[in-house]
N, C-alpha and C positions, 0 to 999 in steps of 0.2 A: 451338667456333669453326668459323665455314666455310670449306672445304678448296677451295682456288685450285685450275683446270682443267689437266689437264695439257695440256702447249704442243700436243700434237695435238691437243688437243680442243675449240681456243681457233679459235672462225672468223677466216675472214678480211677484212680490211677491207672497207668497204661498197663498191659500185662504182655510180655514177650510173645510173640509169635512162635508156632512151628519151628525148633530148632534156634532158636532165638537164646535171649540171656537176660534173666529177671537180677536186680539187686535191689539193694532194702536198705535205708539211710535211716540210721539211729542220732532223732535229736536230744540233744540236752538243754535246758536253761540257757540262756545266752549264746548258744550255737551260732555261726557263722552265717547269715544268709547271702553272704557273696559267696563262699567255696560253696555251699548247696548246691546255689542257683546256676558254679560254673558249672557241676560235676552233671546234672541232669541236664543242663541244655546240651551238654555236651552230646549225649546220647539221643536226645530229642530230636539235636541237626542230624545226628546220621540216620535216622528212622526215616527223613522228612528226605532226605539224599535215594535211601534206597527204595522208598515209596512204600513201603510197609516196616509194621511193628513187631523188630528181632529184638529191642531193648525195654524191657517193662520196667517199672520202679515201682516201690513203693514208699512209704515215710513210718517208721514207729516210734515209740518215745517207753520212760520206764513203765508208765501204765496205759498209754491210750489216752492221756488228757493233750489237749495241746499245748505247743511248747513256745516260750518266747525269747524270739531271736536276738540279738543285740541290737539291731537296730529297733528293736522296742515293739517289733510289730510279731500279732501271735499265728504260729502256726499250727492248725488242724492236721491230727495227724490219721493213718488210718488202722492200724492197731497199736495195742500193746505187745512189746518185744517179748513178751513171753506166747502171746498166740502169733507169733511169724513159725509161716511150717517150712517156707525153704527159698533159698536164694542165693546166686551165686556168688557172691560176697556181701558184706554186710560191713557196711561202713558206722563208724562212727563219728557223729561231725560234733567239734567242741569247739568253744569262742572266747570267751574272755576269762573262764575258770573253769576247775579242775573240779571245785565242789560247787555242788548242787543237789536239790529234793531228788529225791529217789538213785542216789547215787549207787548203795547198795545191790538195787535190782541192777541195774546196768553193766555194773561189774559183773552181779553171776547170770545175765545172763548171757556176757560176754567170754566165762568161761567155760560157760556152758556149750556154747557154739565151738568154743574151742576143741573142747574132748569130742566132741562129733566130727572134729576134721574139716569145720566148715572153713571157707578162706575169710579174713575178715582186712578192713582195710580202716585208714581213719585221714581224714581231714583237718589240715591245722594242728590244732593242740589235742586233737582225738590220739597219737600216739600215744602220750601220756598215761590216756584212759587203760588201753590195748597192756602197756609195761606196769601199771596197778595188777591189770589183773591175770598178767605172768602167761598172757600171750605173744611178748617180741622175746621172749628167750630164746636166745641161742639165733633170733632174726638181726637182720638188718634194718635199720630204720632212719627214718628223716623226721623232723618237727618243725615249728616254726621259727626263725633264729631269733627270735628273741626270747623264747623260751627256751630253747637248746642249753643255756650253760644252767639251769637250772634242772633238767632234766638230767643230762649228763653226770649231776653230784647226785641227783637222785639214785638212779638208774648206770653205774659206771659201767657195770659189767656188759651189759646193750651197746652194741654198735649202732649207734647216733651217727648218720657220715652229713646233715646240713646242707645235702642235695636238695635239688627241687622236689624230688621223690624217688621212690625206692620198691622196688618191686622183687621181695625175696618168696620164690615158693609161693605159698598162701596168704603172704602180709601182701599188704599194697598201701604206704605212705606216704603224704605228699604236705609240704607246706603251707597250701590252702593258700586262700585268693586266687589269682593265676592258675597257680602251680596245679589245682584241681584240676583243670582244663587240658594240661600236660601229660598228668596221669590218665585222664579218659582218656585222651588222643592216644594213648599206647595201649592203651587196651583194646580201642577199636582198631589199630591198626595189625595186634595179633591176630583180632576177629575177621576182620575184611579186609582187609589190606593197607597199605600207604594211600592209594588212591581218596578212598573214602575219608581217612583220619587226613588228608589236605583237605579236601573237600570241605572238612568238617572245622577247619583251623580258617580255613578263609571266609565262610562264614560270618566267624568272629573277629575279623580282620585280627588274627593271629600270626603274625608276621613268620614266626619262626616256633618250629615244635621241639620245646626243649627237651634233653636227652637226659636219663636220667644223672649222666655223672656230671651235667651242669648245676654248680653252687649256685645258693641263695646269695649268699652273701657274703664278701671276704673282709670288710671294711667299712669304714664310715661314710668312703662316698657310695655306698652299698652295689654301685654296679661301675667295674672296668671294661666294660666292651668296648673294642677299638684303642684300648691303650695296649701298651707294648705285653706281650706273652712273657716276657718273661718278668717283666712287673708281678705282673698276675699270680705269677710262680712264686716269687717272692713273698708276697702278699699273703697266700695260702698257705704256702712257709709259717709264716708268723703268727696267722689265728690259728694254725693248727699247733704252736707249740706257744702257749702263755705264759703256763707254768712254768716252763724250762725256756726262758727264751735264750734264741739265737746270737751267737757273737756277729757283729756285722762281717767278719773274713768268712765265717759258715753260711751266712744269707747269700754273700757274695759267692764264694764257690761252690752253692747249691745252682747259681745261672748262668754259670761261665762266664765270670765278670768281674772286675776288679771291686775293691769297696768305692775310688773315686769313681766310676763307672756307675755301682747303686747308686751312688748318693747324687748323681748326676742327674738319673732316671727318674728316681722320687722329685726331685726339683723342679725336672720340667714338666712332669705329670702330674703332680700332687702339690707342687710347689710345700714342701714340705720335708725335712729331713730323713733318714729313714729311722733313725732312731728315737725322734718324735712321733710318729708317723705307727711306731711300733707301742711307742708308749700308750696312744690312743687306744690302740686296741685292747691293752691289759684293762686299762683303766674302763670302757665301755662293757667287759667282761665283769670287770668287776662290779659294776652299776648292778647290771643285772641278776647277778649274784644275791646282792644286797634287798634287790627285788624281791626276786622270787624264790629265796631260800630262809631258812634261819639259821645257816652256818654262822658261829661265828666273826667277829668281822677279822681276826688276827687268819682265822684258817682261809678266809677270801682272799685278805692278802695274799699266804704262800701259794694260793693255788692261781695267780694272775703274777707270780715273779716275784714276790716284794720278799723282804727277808729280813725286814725293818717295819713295824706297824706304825713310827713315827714318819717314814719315808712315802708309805703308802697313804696315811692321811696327810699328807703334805702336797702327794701330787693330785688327791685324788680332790683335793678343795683347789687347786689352781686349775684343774682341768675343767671341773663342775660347780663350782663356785661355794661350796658346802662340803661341811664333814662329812664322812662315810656313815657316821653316826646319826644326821639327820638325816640323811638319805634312806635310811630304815625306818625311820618316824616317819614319812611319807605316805600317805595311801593312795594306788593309782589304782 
């Protein structure tokens, strides 16, 4: 087996080149090490493309201790966030919670960076973090969708749009996994052009460089590429209105389409009606909800359609096999 470097012998991060562009990744407890791992190779391949070092990185955490990832394994970092002197964004990457030790430091000194004008960006459920500490005001943002509807009751005033990511001004947000890759690739292609960010997509056999106004997810079969657009449309229609859903003549004359005409389209695509089809998604909303808030369960209801809390725990145990009510007794 080959024998890992000892920590003296382990270089040190890269540092941007002449005219180049440093950024600094802030870990948390349980942090992501796939969106890390996409978001720095990503800049790695384009270095490795241009044959020198325009993108440096760094890694810091609340104090300088190392941090461990979700997948269980710890990462050494190389300062504490409070001695970073500068970077051209400053991400923050989060993974399976929102608390954690030294959660305090991280918040100021995420505001801190704020009032200096720095730009800062997050990973995953690092949005979260950024809307804690009252830097996506008045931004636009993205999170990861399964966290989104819990965010959104959070956070309603924030424009959440559940894009792959989001690049407002000084924010830069992205859904993490993939999507981290997405986000580099447009920021290396502001820097160096399209050329480079293919370059850097084919690499990672990255077939297609998603654009930011490509969704995450519209549904439960979570990806329609190649099904009919104006499915899609529909689709969109209907996660984007829960609360208030849609009379099937309004879904229908939102695609230029008759209702038999929807209900045709869901059939052969989804095999599925569209007013089940619709149901699903209140009901998946609402799961989530159940998760990761503690509204409530009647205000869950109204805020996924229901108008009846007998109605709502009735579909919501044919759909999910359990009350709404154990569904909160649940710890994931």
């Amino acid at each position: 087996m080959p024998t890992l470097p000892h920590p003296a012998q382990v270089q040190p991060p890269p540092v941007a080149g002449e005219g180049g562009r440093q950024f600094a990744f802030l870990l948390v407890d349980k942090f992501s090490m796939f969106s890390l791992a996409a978001a720095i190779d990503a800049f790695r391949s384009a270095n490795r493309l241009l044959g020198r070092d325009y993108y440096g990185w760094t890694t810091v955490s609340a104090d300088g201790e190392a941090v461990m990832a979700s997948n269980g394994i710890p990462i050494k970092v190389d300062y504490a966030v409070a001695d970073l002197s500068a970077a051209d964004i400053l991400f923050v990457c989060v993974g399976l919670s929102v608390e954690f030790p030294g959660k305090s430091k991280v918040l100021g000194a995420l505001r801190a960076w704020g009032r200096r004008g720095g730009a800062l960006g997050a990973l995953s459920v690092g949005s979260y973090l950024l809307a804690e500490a009252g830097q996506l005001d008045g931004y636009r943002c993205t999170i990861h969708w399964e966290n989104r509807a819990g965010f959104m009751e959070r956070f309603p005033e924030i424009a959440c749009t559940g894009n792959v990511y989001e690049i407002d001004r000084k924010r830069y947000t992205c859904a993490g996994g993939t999507t981290s890759i997405d986000l580099m690739l447009e920021i290396i292609r502001g820097d160096l052009g399209a050329n480079i960010a293919n370059g850097v997509a084919n690499q990672f056999q990255h077939e297609r460089i998603r654009s930011a106004g490509d969704r995450q997810r519209v549904g439960p079969e979570r990806d329609l590429t190649g099904k009919s657009e104006k499915l899609r449309r529909i689709v969109e229609l209907m996660a984007d209105n829960l609360d208030e859903p849609y009379s099937a003549v309004q879904l229908a004359k939102s695609a230029g389409l008759s209702v038999r005409q929807v209900e045709r389209l869901f059939l052969r695509h989804l095999n599925v009606t569209p007013g089940r089809y619709y149901m699903r998604l209140r009901l998946e909303r609402a799961r989530e909800l159940l998760r990761q808030t503690n509204m409530p369960i009647l205000d869950i209801a109204i805020a996924t359609g229901f108008t009846s809390h007998s109605y709502f725990a009735q579909s919501y145990r044919l759909q999910f096999g359990r009350p709404p009510s154990e569904e909160r007794r649940t710890t994931y």
